[in-house]
N, C-alpha and C positions, 0 to 999 in steps of 0.2 A: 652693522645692523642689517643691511640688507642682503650679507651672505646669509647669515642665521634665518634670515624668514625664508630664503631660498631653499634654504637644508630643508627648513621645518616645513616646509611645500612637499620637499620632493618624500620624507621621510611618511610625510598624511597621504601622500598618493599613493606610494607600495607600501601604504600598512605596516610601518614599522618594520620593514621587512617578510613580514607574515602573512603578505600579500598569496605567495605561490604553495606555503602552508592551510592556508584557509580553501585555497580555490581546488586543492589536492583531496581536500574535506569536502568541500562542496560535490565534485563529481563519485565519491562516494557516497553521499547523500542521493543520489539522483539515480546511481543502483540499488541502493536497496530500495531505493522505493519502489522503480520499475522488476526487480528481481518480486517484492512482495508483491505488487500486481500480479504476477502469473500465479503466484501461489492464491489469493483470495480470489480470484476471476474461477480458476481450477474447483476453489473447494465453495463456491458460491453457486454454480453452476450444480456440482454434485449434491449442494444442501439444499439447492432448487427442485433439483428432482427427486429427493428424499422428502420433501414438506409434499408434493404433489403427487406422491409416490401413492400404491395401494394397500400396502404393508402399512399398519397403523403401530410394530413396531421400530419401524426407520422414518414416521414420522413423528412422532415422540423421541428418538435421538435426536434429531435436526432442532424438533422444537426447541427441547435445550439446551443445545450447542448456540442456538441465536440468542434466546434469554437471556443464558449466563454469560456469555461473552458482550451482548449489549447493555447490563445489568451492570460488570465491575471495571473501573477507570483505568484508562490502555497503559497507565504506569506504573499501577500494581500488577497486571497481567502482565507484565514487562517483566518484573522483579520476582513475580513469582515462578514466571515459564524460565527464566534464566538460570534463577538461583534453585529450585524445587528441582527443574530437569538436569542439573550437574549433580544432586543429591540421588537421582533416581537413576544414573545414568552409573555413577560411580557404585552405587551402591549393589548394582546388576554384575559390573563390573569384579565387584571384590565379591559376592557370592558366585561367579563363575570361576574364582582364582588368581584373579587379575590384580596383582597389590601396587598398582602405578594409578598416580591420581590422573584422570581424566577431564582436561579442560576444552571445554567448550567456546569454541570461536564466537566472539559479539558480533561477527559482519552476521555469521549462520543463523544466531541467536534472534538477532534482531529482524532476518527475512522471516524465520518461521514464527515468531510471536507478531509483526505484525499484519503478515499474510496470514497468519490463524485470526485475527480479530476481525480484518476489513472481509475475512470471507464468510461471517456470521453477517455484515450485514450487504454485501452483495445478492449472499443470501435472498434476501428479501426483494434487492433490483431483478433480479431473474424469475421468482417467482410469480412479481408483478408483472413482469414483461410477456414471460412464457403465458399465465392469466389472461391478458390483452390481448392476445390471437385466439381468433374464430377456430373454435372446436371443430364446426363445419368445414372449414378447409382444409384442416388435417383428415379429416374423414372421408372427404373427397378426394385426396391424395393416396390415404389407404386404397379405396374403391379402384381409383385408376390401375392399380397394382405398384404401386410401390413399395420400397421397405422401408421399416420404420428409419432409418441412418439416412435414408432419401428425404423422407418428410420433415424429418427436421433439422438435413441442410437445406432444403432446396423452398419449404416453406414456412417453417417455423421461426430457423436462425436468423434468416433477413430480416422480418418481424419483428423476436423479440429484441433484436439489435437495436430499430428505431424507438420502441418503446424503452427500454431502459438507458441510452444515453444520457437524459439529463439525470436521472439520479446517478447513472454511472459516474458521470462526471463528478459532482460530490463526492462520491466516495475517493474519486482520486484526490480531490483537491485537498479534503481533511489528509490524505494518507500520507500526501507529500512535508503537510505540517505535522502528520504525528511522527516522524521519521525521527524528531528532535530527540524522543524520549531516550534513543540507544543510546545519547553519550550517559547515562548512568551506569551503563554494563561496560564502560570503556571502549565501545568502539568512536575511532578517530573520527568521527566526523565534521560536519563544519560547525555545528553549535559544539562539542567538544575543544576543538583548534580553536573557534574563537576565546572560547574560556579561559583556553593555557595562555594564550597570546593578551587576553587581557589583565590575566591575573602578573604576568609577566611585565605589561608597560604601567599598568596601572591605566589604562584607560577603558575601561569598560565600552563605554560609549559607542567611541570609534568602531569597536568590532562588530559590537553587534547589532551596529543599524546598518552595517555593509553586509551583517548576516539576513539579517530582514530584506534590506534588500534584491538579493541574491535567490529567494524565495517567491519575492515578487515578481522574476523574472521567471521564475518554473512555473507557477501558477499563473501568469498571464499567456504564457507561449503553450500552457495546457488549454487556459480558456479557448483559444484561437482556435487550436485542431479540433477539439468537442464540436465551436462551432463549426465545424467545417464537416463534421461527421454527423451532427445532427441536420446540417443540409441536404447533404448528400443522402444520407436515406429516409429523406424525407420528402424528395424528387417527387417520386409517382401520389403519396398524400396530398402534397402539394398543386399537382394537376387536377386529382379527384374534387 
C-alpha cells in the first residue's frame, strides 16, 4: 500500500510524465507572447501617430483599424486571420501559377494575429501618453534647434514612456492570457499540451491548474518589472 501512494506521489509530481511536455508548451507560450509584444508595441506606436497624424485620411485608417479590432472577440479574429489568410494566401498563390497548397505556421499565425489586435489597443496607450506631454516642450526643443528624431528621443519618449506604463502593462498582462487562444490553430502550446496530456490520463484537473498556475507565475514576475519601470521613470515626478 505504501509503495502505491509512493508511485502515485512521484507520478502527481512529474505530471504523469508530461511534466517536460507541458513546460516545452509553456516556454513557447512565453514567445509568442513577447514575439507579439514587438509586433503590437511597432504597430501601436505607428497607429499613434496616424490618430495624431495631420492627414485626416490616416486618421480615419487608424480610427478603424482600432474600432474594428476592439469591436470583434480575439478568437474569431484568431480564426479568421488564420483560416481567411491561408485562403488569400493560397489563393494569390494559384492565380500566380503556384498549384502546391500553402500552409501557414500557427507559431507565425498566432504572432501576427495577436500582435495585430494588442496593437489596435496599444494604439490608444501611446496616443494617450504621447497626449500627456506638454506641446510646449516639444516646441522648445524645435526652437533650441533640434530635429524632430531628437525631440522625440530625447523629450517626448521618456515621457510618453512614464505615462503609458500602467496601461501598458494591462495590455501585457491580458496579452500573455490571450496567448491561450492559439491552441485552436494547433499550435503546441501549453493550454494545447495540457489538453492532449489531459484527454490522455483522464485527469483534467491536474493539468490545468498547473496550467494556471504557471501563468500566474508570468504575470506576477511581469507585475514586478512594470513596477519596477513605473518607479524608475517616475524618479524626477516623484521629486517634483
Amino acid at each position: 500500500m505504501q509503495s502505491r501512494l509512493s508511485v502515485l506521489r512521484q507520478d502527481m509530481f512529474n505530471l504523469y510524465g508530461y511534466f517536460g511536455s507541458i513546460m516545452e508548451g509553456a516556454w513557447i507560450t512565453l514567445n509568442l507572447a513577447l514575439s507579439s509584444l514587438v509586433v503590437a508595441v511597432f504597430l501601436g506606436i505607428m497607429g499613434a501617430l496616424g490618430r495624431l497624424s495631420n492627414s485626416k485620411p490616416l486618421r480615419s485608417i487608424t480610427l478603424a483599424y482600432t474600432s474594428i479590432i476592439r469591436g470583434i472577440p480575439d478568437l474569431v479574429l484568431m480564426l479568421l486571420i488564420f483560416y481567411g489568410g491561408q485562403m488569400m494566401v493560397n489563393s494569390a498563390a494559384f492565380a500566380l501559377g503556384y498549384e502546391g497548397y500553402i500552409d501557414i505556421n500557427p507559431y507565425i499565425a498566432g504572432v501576427a494575429t495577436i500582435g495585430f489586435i494588442f496593437g489596435a489597443y496599444m494604439t490608444e496607450t501611446f496616443r494617450g501618453a504621447i497626449m500627456a506631454v506638454s506641446k510646449g516642450q516639444l516646441e522648445a526643443g524645435a526652437v533650441y534647434g533640434m530635429t524632430r528624431l531628437q525631440v522625440f528621443f530625447r523629450i517626448l519618449a521618456p515621457q510618453m514612456i512614464r505615462y503609458a506604463i500602467p496601461s501598458f502593462g494591462n495590455n501585457w498582462l491580458v496579452m500573455i492570457k490571450a496567448t491561450a487562444i492559439v491552441s485552436v490553430i494547433g499550435l503546441d502550446d501549453m493550454v494545447r499540451k495540457a489538453g492532449l496530456a489531459a484527454g490522455s490520463t483522464r485527469k483534467p484537473f491536474t493539468f490545468y491548474i498547473f496550467v494556471a498556475f504557471n501563468y500566474l507565475i508570468f504575470t506576477t514576475i511581469s507585475t514586478y518589472l512594470l513596477s519596477w519601470a513605473e518607479r524608475r521613470y517616475s524618479l524626477g515626478e516623484r521629486r517634483a
